[in-house]
PDB file of N, CA, C, O and CB in Angstrom:
ATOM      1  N   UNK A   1       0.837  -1.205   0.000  1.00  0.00           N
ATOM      2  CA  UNK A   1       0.000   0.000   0.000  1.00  0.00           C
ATOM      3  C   UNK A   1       0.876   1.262   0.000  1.00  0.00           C
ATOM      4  O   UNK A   1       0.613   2.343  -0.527  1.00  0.00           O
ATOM      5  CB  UNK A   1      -0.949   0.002   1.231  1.00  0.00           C
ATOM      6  N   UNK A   2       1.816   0.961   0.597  1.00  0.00           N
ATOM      7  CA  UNK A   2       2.393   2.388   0.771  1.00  0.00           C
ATOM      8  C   UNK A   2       3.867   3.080  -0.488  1.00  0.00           C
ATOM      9  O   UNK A   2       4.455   4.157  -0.594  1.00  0.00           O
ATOM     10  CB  UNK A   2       3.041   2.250   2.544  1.00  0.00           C
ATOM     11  N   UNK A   3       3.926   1.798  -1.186  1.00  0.00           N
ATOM     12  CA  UNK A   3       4.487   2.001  -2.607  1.00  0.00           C
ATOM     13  C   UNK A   3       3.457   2.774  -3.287  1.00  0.00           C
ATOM     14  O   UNK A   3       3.776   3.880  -3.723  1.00  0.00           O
ATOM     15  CB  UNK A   3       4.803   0.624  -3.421  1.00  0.00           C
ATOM     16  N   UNK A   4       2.096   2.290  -3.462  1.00  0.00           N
ATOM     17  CA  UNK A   4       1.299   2.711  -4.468  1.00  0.00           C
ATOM     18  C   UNK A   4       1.213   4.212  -4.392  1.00  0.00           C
ATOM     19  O   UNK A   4       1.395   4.994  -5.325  1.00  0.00           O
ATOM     20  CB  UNK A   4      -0.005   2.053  -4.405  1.00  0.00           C
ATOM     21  N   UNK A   5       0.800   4.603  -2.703  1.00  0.00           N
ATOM     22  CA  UNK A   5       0.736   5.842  -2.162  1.00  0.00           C
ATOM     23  C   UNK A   5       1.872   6.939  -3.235  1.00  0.00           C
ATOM     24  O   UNK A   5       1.618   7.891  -3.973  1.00  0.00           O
ATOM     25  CB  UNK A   5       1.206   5.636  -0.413  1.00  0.00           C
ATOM     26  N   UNK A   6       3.184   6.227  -2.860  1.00  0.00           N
ATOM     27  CA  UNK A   6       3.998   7.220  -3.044  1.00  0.00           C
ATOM     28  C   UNK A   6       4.081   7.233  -4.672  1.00  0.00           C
ATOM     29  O   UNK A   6       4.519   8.141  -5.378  1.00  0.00           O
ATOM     30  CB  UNK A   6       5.358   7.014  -2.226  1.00  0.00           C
ATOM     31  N   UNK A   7       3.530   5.956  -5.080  1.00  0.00           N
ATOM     32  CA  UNK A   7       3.886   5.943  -6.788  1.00  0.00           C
ATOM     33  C   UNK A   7       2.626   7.048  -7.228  1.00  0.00           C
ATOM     34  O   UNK A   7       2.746   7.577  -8.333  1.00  0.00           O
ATOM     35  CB  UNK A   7       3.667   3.992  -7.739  1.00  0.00           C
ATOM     36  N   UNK A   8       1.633   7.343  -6.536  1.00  0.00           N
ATOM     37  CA  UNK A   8       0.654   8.212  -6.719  1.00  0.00           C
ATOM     38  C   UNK A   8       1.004   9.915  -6.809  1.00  0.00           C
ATOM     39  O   UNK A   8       0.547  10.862  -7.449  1.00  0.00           O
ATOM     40  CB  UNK A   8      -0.227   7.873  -5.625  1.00  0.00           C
ATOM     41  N   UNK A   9       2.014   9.732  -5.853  1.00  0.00           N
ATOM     42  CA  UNK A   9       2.617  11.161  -5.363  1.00  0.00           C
ATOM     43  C   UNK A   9       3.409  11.928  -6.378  1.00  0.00           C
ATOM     44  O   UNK A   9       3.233  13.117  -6.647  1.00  0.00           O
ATOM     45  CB  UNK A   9       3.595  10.975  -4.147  1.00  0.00           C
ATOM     46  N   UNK A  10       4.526  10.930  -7.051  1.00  0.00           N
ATOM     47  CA  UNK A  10       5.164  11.372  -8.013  1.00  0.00           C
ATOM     48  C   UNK A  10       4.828  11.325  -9.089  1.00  0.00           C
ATOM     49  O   UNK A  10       5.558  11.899  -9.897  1.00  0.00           O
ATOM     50  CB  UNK A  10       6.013  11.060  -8.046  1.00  0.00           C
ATOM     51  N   UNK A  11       3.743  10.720  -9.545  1.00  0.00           N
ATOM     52  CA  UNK A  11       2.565  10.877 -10.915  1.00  0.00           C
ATOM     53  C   UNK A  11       2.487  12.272 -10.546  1.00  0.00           C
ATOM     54  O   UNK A  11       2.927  13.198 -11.226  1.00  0.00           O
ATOM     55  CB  UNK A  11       0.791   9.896 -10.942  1.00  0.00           C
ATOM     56  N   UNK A  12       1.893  12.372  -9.413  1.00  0.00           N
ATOM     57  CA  UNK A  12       0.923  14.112  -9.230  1.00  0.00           C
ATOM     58  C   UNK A  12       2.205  15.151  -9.042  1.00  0.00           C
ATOM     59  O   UNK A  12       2.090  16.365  -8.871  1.00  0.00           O
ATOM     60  CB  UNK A  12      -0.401  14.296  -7.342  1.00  0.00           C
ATOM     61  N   UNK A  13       3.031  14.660  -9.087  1.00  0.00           N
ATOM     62  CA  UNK A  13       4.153  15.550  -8.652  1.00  0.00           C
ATOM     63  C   UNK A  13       4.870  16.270 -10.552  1.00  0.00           C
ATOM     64  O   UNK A  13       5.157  17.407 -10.927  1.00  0.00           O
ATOM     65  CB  UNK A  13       5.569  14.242  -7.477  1.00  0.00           C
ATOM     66  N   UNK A  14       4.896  14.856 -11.284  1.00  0.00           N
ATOM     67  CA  UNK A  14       5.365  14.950 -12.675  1.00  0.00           C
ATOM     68  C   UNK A  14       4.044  16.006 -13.340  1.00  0.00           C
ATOM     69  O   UNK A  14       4.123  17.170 -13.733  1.00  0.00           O
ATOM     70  CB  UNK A  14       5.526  13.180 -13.466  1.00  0.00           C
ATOM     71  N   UNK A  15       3.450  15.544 -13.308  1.00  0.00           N
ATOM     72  CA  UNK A  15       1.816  16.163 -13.802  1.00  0.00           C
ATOM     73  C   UNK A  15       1.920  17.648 -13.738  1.00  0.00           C
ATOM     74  O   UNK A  15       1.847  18.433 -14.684  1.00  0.00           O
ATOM     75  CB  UNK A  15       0.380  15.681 -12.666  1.00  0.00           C
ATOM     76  N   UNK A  16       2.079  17.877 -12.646  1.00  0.00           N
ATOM     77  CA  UNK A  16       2.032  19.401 -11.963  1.00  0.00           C
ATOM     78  C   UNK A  16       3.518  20.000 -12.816  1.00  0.00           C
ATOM     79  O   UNK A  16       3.620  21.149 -13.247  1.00  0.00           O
ATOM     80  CB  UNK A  16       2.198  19.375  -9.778  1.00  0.00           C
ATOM     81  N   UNK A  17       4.450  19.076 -12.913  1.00  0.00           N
ATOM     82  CA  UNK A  17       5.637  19.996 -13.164  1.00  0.00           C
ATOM     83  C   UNK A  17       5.787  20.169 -15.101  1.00  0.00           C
ATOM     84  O   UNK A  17       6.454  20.909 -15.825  1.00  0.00           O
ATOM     85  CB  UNK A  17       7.244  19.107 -12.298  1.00  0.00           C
ATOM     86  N   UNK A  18       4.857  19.142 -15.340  1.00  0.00           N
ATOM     87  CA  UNK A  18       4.224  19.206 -16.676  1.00  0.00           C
ATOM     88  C   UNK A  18       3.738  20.696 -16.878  1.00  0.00           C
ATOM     89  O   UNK A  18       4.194  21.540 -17.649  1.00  0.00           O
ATOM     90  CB  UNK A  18       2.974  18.132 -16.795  1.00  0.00           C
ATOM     91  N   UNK A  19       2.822  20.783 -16.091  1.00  0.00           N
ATOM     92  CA  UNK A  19       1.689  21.854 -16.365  1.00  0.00           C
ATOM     93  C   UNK A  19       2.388  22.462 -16.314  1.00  0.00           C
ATOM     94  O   UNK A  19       2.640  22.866 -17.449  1.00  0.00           O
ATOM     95  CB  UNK A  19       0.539  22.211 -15.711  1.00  0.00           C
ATOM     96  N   UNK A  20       3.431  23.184 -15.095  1.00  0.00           N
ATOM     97  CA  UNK A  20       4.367  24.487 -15.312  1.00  0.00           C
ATOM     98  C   UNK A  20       5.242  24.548 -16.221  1.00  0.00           C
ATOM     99  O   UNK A  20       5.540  25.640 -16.704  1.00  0.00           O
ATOM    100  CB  UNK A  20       5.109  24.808 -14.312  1.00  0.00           C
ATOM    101  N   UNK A  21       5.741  23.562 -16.577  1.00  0.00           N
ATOM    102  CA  UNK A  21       6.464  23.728 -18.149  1.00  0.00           C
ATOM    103  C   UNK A  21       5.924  24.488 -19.381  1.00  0.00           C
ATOM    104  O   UNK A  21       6.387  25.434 -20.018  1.00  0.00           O
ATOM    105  CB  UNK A  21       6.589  22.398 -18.747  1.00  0.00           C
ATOM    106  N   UNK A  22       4.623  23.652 -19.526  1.00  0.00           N
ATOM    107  CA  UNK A  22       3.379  23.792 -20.504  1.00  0.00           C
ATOM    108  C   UNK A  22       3.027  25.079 -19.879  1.00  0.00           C
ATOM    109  O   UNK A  22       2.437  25.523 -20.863  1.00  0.00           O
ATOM    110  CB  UNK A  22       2.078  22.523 -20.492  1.00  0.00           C
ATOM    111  N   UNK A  23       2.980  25.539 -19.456  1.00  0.00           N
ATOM    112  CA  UNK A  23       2.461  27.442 -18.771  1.00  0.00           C
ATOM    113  C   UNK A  23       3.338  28.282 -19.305  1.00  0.00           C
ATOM    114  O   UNK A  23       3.117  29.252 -20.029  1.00  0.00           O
ATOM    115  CB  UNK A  23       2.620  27.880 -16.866  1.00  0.00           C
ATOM    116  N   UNK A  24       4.999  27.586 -18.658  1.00  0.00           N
ATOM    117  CA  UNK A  24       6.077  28.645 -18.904  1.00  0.00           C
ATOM    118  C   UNK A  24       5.929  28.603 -20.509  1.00  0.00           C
ATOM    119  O   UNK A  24       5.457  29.607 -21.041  1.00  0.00           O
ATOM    120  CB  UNK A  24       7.764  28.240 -18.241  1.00  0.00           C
ATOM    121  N   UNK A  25       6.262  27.619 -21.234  1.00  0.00           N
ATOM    122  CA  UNK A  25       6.184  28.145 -22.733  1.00  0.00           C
ATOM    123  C   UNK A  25       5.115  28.490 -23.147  1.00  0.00           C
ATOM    124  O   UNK A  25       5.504  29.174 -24.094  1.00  0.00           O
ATOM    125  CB  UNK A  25       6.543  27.344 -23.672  1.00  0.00           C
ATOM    126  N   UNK A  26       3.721  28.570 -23.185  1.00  0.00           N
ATOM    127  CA  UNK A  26       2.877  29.302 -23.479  1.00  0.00           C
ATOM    128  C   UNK A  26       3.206  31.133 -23.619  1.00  0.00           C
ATOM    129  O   UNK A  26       3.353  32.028 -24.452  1.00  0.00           O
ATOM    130  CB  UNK A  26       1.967  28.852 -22.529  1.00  0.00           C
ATOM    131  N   UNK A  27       3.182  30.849 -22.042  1.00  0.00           N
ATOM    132  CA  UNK A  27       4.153  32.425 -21.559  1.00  0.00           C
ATOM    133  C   UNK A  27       4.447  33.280 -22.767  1.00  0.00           C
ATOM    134  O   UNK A  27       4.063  34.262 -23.402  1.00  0.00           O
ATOM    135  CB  UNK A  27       5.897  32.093 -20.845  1.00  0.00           C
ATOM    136  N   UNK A  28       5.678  31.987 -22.687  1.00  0.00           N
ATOM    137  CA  UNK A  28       7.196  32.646 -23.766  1.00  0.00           C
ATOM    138  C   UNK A  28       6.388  32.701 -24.948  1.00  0.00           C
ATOM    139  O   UNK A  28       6.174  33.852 -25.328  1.00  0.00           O
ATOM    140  CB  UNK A  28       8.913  31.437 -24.100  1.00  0.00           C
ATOM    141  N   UNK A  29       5.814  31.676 -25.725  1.00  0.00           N
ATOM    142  CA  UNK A  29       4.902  32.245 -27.183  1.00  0.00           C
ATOM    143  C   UNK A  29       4.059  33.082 -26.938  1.00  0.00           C
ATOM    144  O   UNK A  29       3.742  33.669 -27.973  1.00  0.00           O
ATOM    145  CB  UNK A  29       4.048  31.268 -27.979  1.00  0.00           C
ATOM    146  N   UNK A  30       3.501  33.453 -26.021  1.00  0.00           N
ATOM    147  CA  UNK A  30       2.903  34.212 -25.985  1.00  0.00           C
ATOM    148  C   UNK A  30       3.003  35.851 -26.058  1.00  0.00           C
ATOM    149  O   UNK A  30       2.361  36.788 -26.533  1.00  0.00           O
ATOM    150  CB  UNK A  30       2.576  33.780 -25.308  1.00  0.00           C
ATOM    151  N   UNK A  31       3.959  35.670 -25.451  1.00  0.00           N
ATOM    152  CA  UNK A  31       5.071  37.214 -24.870  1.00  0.00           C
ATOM    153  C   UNK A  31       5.724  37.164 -26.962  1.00  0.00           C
ATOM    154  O   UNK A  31       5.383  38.093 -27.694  1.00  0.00           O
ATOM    155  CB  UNK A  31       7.215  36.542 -22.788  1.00  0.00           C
ATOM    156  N   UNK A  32       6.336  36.340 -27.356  1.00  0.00           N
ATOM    157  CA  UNK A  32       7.516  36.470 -28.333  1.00  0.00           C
ATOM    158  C   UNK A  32       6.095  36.948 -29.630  1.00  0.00           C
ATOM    159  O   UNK A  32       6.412  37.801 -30.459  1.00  0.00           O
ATOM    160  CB  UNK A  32       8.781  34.585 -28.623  1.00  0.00           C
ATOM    161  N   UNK A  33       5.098  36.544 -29.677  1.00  0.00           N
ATOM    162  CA  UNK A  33       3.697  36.429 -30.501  1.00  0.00           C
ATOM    163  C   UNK A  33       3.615  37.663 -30.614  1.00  0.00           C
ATOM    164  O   UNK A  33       3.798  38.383 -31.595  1.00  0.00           O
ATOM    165  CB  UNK A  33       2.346  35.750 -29.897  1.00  0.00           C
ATOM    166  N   UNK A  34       3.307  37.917 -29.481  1.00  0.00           N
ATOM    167  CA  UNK A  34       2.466  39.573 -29.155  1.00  0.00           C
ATOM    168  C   UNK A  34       3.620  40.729 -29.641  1.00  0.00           C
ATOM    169  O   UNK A  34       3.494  41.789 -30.254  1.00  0.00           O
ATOM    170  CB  UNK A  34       2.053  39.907 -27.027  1.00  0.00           C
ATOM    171  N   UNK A  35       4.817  40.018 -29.072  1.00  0.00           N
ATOM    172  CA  UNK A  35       6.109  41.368 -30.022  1.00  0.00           C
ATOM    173  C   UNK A  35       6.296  41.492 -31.112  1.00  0.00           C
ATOM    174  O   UNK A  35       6.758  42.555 -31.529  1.00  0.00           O
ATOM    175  CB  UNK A  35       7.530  41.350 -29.918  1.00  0.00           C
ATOM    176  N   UNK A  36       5.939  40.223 -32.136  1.00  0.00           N
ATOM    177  CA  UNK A  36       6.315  39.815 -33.401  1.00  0.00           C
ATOM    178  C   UNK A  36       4.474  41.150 -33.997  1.00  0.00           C
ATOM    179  O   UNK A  36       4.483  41.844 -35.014  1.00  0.00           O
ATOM    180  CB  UNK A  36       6.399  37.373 -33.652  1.00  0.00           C
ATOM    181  N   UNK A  37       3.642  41.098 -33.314  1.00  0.00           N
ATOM    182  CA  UNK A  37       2.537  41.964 -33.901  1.00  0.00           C
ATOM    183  C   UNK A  37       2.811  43.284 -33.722  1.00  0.00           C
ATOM    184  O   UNK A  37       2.361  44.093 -34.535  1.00  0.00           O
ATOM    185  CB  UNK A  37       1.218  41.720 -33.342  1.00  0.00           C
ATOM    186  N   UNK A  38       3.618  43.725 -32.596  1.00  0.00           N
ATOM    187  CA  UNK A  38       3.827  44.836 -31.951  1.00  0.00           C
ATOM    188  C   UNK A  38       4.705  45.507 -33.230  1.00  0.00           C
ATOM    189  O   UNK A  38       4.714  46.611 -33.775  1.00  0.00           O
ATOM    190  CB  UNK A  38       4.552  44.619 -30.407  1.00  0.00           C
ATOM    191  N   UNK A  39       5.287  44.502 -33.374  1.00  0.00           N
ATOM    192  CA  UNK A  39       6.437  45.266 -34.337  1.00  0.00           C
ATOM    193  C   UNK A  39       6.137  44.976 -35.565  1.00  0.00           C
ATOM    194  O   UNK A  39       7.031  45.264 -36.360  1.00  0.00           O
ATOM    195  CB  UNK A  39       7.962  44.866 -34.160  1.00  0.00           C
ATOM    196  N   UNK A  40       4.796  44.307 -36.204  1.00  0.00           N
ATOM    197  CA  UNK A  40       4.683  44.900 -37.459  1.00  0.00           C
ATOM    198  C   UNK A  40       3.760  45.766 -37.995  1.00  0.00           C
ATOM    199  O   UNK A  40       3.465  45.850 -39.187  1.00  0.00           O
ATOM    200  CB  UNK A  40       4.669  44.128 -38.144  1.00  0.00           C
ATOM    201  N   UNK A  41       3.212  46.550 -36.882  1.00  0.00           N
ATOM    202  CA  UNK A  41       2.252  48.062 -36.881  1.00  0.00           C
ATOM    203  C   UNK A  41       2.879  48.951 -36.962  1.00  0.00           C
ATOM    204  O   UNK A  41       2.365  50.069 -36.974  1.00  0.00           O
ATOM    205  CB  UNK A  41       1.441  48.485 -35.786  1.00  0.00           C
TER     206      UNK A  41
END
């Protein structure tokens, strides 16, 4: 039981550090997107 526990933990642990990856580059395309329009007005 207490393998599974922890094998549960670091699923939710990878997951989460997924998502902040997947955030931070959004971010960054997002930010680099919006300059690439900025600068052709």
């Amino acid at each position: 039981m207490g393998a599974m526990e922890n094998y549960l933990a670091l699923e939710i642990f990878f997951i989460s550090l997924l998502v902040v990856a997947g955030l931070g580059m959004a971010g960054v395309a997002g930010l680099v997107i919006s300059r690439l329009f900025k600068g052709q007005k």
